[in-house]
C-alpha positions as CSV (number, residue, x, y, z in Angstrom):
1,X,87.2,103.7,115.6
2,X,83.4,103.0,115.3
3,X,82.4,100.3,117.9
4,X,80.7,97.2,116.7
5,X,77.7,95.9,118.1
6,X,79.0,91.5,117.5
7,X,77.8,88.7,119.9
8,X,76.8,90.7,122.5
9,X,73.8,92.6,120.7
10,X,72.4,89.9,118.7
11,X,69.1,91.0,116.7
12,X,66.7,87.6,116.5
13,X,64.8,88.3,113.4
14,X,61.7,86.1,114.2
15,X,60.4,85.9,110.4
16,X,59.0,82.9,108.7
17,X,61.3,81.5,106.4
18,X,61.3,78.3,103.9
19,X,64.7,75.9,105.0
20,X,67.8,76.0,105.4
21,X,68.0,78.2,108.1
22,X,70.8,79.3,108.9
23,X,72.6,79.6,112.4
24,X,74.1,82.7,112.5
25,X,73.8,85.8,109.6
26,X,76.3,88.4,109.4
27,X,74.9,91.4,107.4
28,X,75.2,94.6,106.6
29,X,78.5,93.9,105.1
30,X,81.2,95.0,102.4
31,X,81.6,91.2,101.8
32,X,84.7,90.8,99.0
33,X,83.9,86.9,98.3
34,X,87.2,86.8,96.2
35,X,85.0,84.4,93.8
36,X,85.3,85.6,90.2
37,X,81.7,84.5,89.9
38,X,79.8,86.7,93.0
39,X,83.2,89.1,93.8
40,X,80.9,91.2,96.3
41,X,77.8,90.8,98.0
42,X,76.2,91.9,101.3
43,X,75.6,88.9,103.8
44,X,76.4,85.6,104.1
45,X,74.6,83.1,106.6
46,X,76.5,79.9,108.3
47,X,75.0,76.7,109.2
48,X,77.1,73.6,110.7
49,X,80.6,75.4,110.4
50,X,79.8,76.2,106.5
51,X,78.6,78.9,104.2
52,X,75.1,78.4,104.1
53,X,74.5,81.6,101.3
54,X,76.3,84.6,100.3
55,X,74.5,87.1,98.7
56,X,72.3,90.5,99.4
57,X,68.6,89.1,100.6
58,X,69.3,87.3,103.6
59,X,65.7,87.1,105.4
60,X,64.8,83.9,103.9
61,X,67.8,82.5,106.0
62,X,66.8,83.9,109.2
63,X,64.4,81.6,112.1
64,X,63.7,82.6,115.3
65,X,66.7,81.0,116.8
66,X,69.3,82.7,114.2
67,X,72.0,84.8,115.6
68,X,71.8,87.7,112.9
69,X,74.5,90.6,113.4
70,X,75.2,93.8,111.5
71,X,78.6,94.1,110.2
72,X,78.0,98.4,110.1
73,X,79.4,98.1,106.4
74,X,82.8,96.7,107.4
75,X,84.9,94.9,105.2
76,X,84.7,91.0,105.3
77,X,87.5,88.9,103.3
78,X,88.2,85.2,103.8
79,X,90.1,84.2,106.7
80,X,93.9,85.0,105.6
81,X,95.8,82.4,105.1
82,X,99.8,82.6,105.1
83,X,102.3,80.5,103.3
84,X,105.2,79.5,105.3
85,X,105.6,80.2,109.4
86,X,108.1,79.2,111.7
87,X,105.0,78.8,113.7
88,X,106.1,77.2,117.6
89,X,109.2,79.1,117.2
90,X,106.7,82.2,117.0
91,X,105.6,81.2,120.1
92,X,108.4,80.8,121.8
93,X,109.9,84.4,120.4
94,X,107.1,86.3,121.8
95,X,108.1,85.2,125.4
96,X,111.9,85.8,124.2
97,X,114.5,88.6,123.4
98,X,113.2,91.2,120.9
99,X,116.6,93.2,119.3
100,X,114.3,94.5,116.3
101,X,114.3,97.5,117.6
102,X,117.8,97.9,118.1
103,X,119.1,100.7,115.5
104,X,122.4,100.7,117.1
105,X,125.3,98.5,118.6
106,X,124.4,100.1,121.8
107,X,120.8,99.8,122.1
108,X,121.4,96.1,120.9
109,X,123.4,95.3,124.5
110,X,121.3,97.3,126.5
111,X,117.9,95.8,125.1
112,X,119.5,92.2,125.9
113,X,120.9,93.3,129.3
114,X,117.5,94.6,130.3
115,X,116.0,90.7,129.3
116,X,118.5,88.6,130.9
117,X,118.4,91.0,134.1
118,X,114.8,89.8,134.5
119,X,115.5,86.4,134.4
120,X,116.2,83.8,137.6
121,X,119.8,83.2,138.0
122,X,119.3,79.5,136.7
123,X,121.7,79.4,133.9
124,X,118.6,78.6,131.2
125,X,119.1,79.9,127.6
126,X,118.3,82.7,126.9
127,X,117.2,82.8,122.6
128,X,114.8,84.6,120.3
129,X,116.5,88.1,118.9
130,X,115.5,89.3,115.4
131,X,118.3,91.4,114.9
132,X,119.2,93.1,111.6
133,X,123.1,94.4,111.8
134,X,122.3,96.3,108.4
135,X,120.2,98.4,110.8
136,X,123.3,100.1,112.5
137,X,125.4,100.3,108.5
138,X,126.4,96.1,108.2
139,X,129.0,95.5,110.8
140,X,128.0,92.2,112.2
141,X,127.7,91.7,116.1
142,X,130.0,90.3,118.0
143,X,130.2,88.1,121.1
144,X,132.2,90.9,123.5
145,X,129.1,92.8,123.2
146,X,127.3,90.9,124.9
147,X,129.3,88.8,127.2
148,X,129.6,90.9,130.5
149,X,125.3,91.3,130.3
150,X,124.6,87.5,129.7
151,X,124.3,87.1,133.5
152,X,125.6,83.2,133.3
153,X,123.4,82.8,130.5
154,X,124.0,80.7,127.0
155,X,122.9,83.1,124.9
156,X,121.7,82.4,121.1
157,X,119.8,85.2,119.3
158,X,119.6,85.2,115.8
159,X,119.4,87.0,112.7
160,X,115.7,88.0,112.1
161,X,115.8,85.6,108.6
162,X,116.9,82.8,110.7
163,X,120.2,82.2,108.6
164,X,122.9,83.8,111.1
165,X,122.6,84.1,114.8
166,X,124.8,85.4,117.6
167,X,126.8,83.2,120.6
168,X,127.8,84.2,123.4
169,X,131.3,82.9,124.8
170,X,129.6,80.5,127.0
171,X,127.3,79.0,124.4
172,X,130.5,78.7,121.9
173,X,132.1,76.9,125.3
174,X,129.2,74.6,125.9
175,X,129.0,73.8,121.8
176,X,133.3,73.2,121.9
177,X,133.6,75.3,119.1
178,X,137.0,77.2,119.0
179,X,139.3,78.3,116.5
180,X,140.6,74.8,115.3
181,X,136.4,74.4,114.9
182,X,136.2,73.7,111.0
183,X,133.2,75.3,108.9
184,X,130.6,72.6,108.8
185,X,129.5,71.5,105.3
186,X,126.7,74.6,104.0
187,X,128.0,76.6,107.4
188,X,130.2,79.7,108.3
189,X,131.7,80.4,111.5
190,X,132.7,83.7,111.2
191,X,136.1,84.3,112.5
192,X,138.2,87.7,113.3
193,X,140.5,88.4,110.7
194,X,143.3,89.0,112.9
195,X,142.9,86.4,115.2
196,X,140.9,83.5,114.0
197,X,138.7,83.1,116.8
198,X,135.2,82.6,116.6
199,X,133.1,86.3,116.6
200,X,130.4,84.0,117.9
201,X,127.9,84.7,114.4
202,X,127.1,81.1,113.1
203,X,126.0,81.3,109.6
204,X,122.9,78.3,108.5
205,X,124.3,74.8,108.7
206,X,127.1,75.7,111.6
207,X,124.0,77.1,113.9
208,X,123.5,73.1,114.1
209,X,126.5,73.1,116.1
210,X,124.6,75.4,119.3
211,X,121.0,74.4,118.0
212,X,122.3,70.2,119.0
213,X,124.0,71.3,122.2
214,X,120.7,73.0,123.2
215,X,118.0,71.2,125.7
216,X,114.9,70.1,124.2
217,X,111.3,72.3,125.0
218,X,109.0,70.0,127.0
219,X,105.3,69.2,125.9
220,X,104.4,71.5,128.2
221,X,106.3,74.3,126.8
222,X,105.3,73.5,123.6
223,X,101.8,73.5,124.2
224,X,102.2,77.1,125.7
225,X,104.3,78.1,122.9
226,X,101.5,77.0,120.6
227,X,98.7,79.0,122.4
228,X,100.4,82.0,122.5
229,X,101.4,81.8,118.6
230,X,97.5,81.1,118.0
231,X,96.1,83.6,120.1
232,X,98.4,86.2,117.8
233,X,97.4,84.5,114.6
234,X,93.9,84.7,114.8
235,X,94.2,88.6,116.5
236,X,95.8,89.5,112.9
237,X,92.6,88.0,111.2
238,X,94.8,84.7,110.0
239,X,92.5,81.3,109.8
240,X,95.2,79.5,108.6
241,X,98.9,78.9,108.5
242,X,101.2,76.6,106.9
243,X,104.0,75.5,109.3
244,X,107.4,74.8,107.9
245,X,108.9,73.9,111.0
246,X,110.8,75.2,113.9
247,X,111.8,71.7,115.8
248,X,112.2,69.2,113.7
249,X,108.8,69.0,112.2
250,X,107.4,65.6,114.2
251,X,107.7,67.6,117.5
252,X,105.3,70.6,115.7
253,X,103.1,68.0,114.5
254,X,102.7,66.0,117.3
255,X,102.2,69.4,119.0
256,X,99.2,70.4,117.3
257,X,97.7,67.0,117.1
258,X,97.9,67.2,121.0
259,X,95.8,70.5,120.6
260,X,93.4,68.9,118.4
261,X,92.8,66.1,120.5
262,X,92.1,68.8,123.3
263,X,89.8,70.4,121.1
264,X,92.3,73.5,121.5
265,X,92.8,74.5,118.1
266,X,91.1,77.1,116.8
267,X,93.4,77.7,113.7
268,X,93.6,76.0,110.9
269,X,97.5,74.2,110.6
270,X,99.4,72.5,107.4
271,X,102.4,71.3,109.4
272,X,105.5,70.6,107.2
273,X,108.0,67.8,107.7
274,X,111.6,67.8,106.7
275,X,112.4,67.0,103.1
276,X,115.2,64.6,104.7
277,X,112.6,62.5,106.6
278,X,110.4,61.6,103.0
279,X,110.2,58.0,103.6
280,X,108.9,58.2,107.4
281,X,106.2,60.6,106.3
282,X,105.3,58.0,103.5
283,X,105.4,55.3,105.9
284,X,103.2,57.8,108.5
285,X,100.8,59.2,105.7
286,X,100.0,55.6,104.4
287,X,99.2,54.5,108.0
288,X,96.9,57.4,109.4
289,X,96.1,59.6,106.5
290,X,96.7,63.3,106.2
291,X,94.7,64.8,109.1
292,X,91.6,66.9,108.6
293,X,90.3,70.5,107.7
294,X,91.9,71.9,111.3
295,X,95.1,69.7,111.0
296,X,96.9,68.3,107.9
297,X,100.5,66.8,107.1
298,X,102.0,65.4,104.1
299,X,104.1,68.6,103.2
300,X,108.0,68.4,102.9
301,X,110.5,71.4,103.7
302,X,114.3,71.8,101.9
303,X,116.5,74.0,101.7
304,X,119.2,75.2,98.8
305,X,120.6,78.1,99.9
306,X,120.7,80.5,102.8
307,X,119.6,84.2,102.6
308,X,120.2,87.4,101.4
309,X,121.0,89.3,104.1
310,X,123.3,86.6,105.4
311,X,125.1,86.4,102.0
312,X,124.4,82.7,101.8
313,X,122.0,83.0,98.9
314,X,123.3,81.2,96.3
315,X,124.1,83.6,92.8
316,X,125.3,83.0,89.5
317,X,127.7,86.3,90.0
318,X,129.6,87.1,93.9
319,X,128.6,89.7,95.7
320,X,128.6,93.4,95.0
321,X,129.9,93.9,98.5
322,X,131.5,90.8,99.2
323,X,132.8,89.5,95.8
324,X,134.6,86.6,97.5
325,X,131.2,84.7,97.6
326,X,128.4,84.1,95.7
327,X,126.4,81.8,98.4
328,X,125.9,78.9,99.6
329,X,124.3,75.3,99.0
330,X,123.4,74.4,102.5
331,X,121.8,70.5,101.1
332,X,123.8,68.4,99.3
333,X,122.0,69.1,96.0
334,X,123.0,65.5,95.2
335,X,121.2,64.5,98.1
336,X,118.4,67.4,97.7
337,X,117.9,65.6,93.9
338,X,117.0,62.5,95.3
339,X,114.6,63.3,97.9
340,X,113.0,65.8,95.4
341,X,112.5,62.8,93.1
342,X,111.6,59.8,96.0
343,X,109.1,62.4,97.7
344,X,107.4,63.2,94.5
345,X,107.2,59.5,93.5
346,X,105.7,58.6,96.8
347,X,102.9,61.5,96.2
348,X,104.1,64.1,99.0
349,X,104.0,67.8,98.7
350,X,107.4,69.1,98.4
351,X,108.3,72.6,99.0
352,X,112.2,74.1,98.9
353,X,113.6,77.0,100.2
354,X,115.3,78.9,97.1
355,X,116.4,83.0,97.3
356,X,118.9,83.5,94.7
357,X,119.0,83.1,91.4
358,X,121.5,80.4,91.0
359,X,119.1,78.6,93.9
360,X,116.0,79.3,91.6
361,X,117.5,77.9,88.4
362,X,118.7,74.5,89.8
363,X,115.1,73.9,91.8
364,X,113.1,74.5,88.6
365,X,114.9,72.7,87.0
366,X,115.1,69.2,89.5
367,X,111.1,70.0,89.4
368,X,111.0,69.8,85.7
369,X,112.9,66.2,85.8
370,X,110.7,65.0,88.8
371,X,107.6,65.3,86.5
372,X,109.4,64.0,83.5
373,X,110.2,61.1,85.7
374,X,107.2,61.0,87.7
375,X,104.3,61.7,85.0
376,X,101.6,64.4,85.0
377,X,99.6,65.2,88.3
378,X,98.7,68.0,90.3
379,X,101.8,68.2,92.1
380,X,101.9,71.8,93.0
381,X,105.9,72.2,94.1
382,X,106.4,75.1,95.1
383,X,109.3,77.4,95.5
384,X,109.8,79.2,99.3
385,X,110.6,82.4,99.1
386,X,111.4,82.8,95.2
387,X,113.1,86.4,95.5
388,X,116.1,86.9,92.9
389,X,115.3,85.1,89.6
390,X,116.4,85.3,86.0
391,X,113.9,86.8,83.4
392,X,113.7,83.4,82.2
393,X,113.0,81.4,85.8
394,X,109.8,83.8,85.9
395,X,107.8,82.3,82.8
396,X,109.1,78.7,83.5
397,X,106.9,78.9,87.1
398,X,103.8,79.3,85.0
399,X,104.9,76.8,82.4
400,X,105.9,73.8,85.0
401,X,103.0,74.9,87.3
402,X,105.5,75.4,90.1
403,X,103.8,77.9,93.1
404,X,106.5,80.8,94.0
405,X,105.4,81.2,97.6
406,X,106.8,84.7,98.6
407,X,106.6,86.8,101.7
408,X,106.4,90.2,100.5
409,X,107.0,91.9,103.8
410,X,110.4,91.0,102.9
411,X,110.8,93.3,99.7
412,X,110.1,96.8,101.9
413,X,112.6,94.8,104.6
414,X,115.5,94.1,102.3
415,X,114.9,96.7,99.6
416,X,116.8,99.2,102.3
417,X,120.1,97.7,101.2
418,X,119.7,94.9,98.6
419,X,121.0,97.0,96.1
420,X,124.5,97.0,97.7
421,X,124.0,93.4,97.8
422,X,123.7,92.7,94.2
423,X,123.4,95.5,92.3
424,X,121.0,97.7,89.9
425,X,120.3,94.8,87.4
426,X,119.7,92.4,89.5
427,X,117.3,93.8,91.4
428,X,115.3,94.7,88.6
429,X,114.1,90.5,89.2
430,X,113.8,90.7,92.6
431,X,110.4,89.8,94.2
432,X,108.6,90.3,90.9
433,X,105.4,90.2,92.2
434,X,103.6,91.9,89.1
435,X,106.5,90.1,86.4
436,X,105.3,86.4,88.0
437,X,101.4,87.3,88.0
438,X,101.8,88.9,84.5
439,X,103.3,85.4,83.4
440,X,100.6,83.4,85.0
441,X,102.1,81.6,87.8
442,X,100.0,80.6,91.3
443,X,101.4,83.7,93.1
444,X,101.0,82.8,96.8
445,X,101.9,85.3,99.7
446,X,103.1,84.7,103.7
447,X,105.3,85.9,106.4
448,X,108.2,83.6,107.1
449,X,107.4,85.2,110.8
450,X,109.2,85.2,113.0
451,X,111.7,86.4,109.9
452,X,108.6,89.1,109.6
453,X,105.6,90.3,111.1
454,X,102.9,87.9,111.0
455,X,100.3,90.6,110.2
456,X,99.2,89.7,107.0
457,X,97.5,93.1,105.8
458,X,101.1,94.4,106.6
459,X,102.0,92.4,103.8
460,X,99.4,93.5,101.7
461,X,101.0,96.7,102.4
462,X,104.0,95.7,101.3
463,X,103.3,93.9,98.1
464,X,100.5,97.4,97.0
465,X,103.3,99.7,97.9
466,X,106.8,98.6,97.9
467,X,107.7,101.4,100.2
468,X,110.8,100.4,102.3
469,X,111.0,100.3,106.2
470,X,113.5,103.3,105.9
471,X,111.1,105.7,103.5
472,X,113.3,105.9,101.3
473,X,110.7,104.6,98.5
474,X,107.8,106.5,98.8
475,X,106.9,105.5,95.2
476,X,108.0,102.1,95.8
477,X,111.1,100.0,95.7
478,X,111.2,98.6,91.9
479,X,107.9,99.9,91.6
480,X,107.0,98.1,88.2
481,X,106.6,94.7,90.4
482,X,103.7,96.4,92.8
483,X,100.4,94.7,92.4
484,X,96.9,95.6,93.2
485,X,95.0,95.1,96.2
486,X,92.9,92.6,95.1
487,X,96.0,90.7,93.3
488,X,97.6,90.7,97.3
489,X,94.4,89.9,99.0
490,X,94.2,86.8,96.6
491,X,97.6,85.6,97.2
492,X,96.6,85.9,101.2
493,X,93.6,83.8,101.0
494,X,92.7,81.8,97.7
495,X,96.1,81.4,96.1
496,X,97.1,80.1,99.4
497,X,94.3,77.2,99.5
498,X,95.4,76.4,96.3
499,X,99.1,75.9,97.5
500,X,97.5,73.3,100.3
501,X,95.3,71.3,98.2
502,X,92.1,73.2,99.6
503,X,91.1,75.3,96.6
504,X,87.9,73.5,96.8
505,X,86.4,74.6,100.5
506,X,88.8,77.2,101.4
507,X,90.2,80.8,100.1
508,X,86.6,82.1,99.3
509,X,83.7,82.9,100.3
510,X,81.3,81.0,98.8
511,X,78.3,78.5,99.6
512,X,79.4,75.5,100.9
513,X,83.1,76.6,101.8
514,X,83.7,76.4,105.2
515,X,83.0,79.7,107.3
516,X,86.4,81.2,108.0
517,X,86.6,84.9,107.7
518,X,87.6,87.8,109.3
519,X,86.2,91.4,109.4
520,X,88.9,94.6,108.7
521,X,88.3,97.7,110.8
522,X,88.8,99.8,107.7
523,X,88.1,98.8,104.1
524,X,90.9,98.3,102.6
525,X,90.0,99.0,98.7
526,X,88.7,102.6,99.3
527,X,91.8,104.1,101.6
528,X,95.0,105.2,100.2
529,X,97.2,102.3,99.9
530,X,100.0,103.5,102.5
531,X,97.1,103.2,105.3
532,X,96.7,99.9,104.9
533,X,99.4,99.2,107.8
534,X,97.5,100.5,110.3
535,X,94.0,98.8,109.4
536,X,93.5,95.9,112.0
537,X,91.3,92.7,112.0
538,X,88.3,92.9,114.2
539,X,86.6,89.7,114.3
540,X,88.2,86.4,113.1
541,X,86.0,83.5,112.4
542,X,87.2,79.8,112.0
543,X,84.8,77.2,111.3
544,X,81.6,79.5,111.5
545,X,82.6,80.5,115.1
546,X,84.2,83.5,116.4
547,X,87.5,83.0,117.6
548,X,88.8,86.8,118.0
549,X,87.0,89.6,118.5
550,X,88.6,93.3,119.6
């Protein structure tokens, strides 16, 4: 890779120039602006944490104390922005167990035998995981594997979607749950057949049981949880993430409003509150506000079903592999109703978790009585996730103005075995990128890391190619739902500010936005698409100041 000459080999250009004068020029760019009205231009100057200009002629700009540095015809987008992140939790995995990797049963034990035989013998939990049992053919994990490696340790690893994780017989112990254990309401405890007893994989709302049992992070580990997820943010050229929560939502928020009273936030945050907790975050919003441009609240998360890969999603039709189910409702969709309704009346954002179809349906359809209800505004629910939907659920998005807010990392991810799942019709709906865009919804994109990488040009990738993890799609998994590369980068950056509220300062490049961007170590319109995974950001810029540089 080409070097570039950033900070530390500044050019003053010590012209006269007419005012504004900007602070700092970046030119001799490939500057995609992703406004319709100036798509491309060459250099853009920043004054005060704002665009001062974008354009080609940038001289006029320049004083003799302007910081003026050439971009060597590297790409320049607007800082990515992603959708929905488990964000402290991030934090906390990259210090934790990584089973990713693990392809087998085998490497699975060893790769947690070799973390916990690092650890002090002090009996603290040891969490994180990512696993994916369809990895090794389906067969779920099993407490016995790991038992005899814990090392006195509670061990809790989940799924890498979040919606199933893995006890060891000493966490089940500490949690008291045993075979007389009943299945929580929107919960599985898998059991063996044979005996009943508890395998130790918790399924969504019976994770609750470890998950309450489990000692609370200190603000000290928090805080360190929270620099480590924002120093890997901003390295993958991300300005911006919207939080759905990890613990709870008030301990993320009052997290990152520690940071920003440190002036230790370099990343922009939306930080998401439980849909449960509506009327405290009324009560909170009408007493301090919604934050600022580096910290903003008065977002609700819900949930209607689990996942895919758990077989909790919640279908019209059971399972093509496990036809005694067809999902789950993990919320009370009574309760789920009314908190839809009361958070819209009270002028919240609400956001809910839907994956299959069945899920999909029933949301769009509490949304479209919510604005019957409620009257017309710019309400902008949105829909997490959004992956199996009925031909019809696709054009209702557009009609009711209801953002699908998809992760399309997760289409290459599950396309290896979603088939088995649900079938070849089915799929022929799932994560219809190109179906939804066509129909003219807000197409928005993310991770759901630590469920996926939080690289967002590897979701770019994903959403240009629909090539799954296992190559077995070269030309792309249901490849008449691929989009374009400028379709994907606009879901990354100004689809996203339009899912916060920020349309109007954010997701472009433009004068008077505010100066978040990031430069790409290769452009990304003029390689072949499958390279687009290995291009990397090289400078990120929050709020006209660098804040990553390789």
């Amino acid at each position: 890779m080409r070097p570039l000459l950033f900070l530390g080999l500044l050019s003053l250009l010590g012209c006269q120039s007419p005012h504004p004068v900007a602070d700092t020029i970046y030119y001799d760019a490939r500057i995609w602006t992703g406004d319709p009205g100036q798509p491309w231009a060459s250099a853009l100057g920043i004054s005060d944490g704002r665009i001062l200009f974008v354009g080609d002629d940038y001289e006029d700009y320049a004083g003799p104390k302007t910081a003026c540095t050439s971009l060597r015809g590297r790409l320049v987008v607007p800082g990515f922005i992603d959708n929905h992140t488990h964000f402290l939790d991030g934090g906390f995995v990259l210090a934790g167990v990584n089973l990713r990797p693990a392809s087998t049963p085998g490497e699975f034990t060893s790769i947690l035998a070799g973390f916990t035989a690092g650890l002090p013998d002090d009996g603290r939990w040891v969490t994180g995981g990512n696993w994916d049992h369809e990895a090794w053919g389906g067969s779920l994990p099993h407490r016995s594997w790991i038992d005899s490696i814990s090392g006195g340790h509670p061990v809790f690893v989940s799924r890498l979607d979040g919606h199933m994780a893995l006890a060891n017989s000493l966490a089940l112990q500490m949690a008291k749950i045993t075979k007389e254990t009943p299945d929580p309401p929107g919960g599985t405890i898998v059991r063996d057949p044979l005996t009943g007893e508890p395998t130790g994989v918790l399924k969504d709302e019976a994770m609750s049981l470890v998950f309450g049992i489990m000692p609370e992070y200190s603000e000290a580990e928090l805080d360190e949880a929270l620099q480590r997820a924002v120093a890997h943010a901003l390295a993958h050229g991300l300005t911006q993430v919207h939080d759905v929560g990890s613990f709870g939502g008030w301990a993320d928020l009052a997290t990152y409003q520690r940071a920003r009273a440190g002036n230790a936030l370099p990343l922009r945050i939306y930080s998401f509150i439980p849909l449960s907790k509506w009327a405290e975050l009324a009560k909170y919003v009408g007493e301090n506000g919604k934050g600022d441009d580096w910290l903003r609240w008065g977002a609700l998360k819900g949930f209607v079903d689990g996942s895919l890969g758990s077989t909790t999603a919640w279908f019209y039709k059971p399972y093509d592999d496990a036809p005694e189910t067809s999902g789950l409702v993990v919320t009370d969709t009574s309760d789920l109703r009314k908190w839809i309704l009361s958070a819209d009346s009270a002028g919240l954002h609400v956001a809910v978790h839907a994956i299959g179809d069945r899920a999909n349906d029933w949301l769009l359809d509490v949304y479209q009585e919510a604005e019957q209800r409620n009257g017309p505004r710019s309400r902008r629910f949105r829909i997490e996730h959004a992956q199996h939907l009925t031909r019809e659920a696709i054009g209702r998005f557009a009609q009711l103005g209801v953002i699908p807010s998809m992760q399309p990392y997760h289409a290459i991810d599950d396309g290896r075995w979603a088939e088995k799942r649900i079938g070849p019709e089915r799929i022929k709906t799932t994560y219809a990128f190109r179906s939804l865009l066509d129909a003219g919804a807000s197409l928005s994109f993310g991770s759901d890391w630590t469920v996926a990488p939080l690289n967002p040009l590897e979701g770019i990738y994903a959403a240009v190619t629909r090539r799954t993890l296992d190559g077995a799609n070269p030309d792309g998994w249901v490849p008449a739902e691929k989009i374009s590369v400028e379709e994907a980068l606009r879901c990354y950056t100004g689809a996203n500010a339009y899912a916060g509220f920020q349309e109007d300062r954010l997701g472009m490049l433009k004068t008077g936005y505010l100066a978040d961007f990031a430069v790409l170590s290769e452009n990304i319109f003029e390689i072949p698409p499958q390279r687009i995974k290995e291009v990397e950001a090289v400078l990120t810029v929050t709020g006209g100041k660098v804040a990553y540089q390789k």
